[in-house]
C-alpha positions as CSV (number, residue, x, y, z in Angstrom):
1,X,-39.6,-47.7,53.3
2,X,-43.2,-48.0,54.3
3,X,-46.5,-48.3,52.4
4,X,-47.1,-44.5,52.2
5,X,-43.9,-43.2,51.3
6,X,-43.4,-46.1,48.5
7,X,-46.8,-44.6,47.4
8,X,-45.6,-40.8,47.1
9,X,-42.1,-42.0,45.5
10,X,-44.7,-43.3,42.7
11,X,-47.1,-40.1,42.7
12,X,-43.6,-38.2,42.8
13,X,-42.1,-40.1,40.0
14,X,-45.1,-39.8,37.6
15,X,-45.5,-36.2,37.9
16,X,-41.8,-35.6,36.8
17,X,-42.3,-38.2,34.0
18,X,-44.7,-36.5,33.2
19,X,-42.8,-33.1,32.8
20,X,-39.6,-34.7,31.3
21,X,-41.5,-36.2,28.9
22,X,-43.6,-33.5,27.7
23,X,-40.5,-31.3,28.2
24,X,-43.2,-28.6,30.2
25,X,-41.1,-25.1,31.1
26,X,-40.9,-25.0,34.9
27,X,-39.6,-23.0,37.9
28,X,-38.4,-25.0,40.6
29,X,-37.9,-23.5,43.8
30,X,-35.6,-24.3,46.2
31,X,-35.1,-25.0,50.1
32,X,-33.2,-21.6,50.4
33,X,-35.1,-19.7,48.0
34,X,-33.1,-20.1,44.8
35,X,-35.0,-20.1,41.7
36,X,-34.5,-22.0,38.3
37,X,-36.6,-21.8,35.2
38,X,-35.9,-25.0,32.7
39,X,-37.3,-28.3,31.8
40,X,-36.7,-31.6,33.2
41,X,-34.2,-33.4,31.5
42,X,-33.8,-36.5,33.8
43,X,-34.0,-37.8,37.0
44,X,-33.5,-40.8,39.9
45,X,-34.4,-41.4,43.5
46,X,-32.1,-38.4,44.7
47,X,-31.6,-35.6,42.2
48,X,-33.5,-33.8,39.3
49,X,-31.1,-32.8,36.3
50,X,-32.5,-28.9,34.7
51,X,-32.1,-27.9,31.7
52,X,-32.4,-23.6,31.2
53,X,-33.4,-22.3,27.7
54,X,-29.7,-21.5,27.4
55,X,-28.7,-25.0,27.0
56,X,-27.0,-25.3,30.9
57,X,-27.6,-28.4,32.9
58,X,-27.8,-28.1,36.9
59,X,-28.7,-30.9,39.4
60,X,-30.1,-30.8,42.4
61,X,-30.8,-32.5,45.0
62,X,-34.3,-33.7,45.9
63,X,-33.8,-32.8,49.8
64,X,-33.5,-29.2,48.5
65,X,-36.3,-29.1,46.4
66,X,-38.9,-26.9,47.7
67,X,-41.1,-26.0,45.0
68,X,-42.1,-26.7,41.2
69,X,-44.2,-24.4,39.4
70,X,-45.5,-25.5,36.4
71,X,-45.6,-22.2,33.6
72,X,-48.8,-21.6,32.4
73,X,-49.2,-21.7,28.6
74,X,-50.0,-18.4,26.7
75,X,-53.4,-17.8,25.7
């Protein structure tokens, strides 16, 4: 792994930290156009587990990851 792509692993890593830890509501978007709404309840190098408001866990992978939108908070 070069410079640049250790670099955006980091950047990459610290943004979902970021989420997980502040459990932010989120829609990630995927490669074929499937969309989930959850928080981030953990993740690694290759997949990002979600957790929905109903309590279900799904992982995917982070090849398939297109998209996350972050909700806006109500004002």
């Amino acid at each position: 792994m070069n410079e640049l792509d250790q670099k955006k692993l980091v950047d990459q890593d610290a943004r979902l930290t970021a989420l997980r830890i502040n459990r932010t509501p989120c829609t990630i978007i995927t490669t074929n156009g499937v969309q989930m709404k959850g928080t981030i309840e953990t993740f690694d190098r290759y997949v990002v587990l979600v957790r929905s408001a109903t309590g279900r866990s799904s992982m995917i992978y982070k090849h398939a990851l297109s998209t996350i939108v972050v909700e806006a908070p109500a004002t």
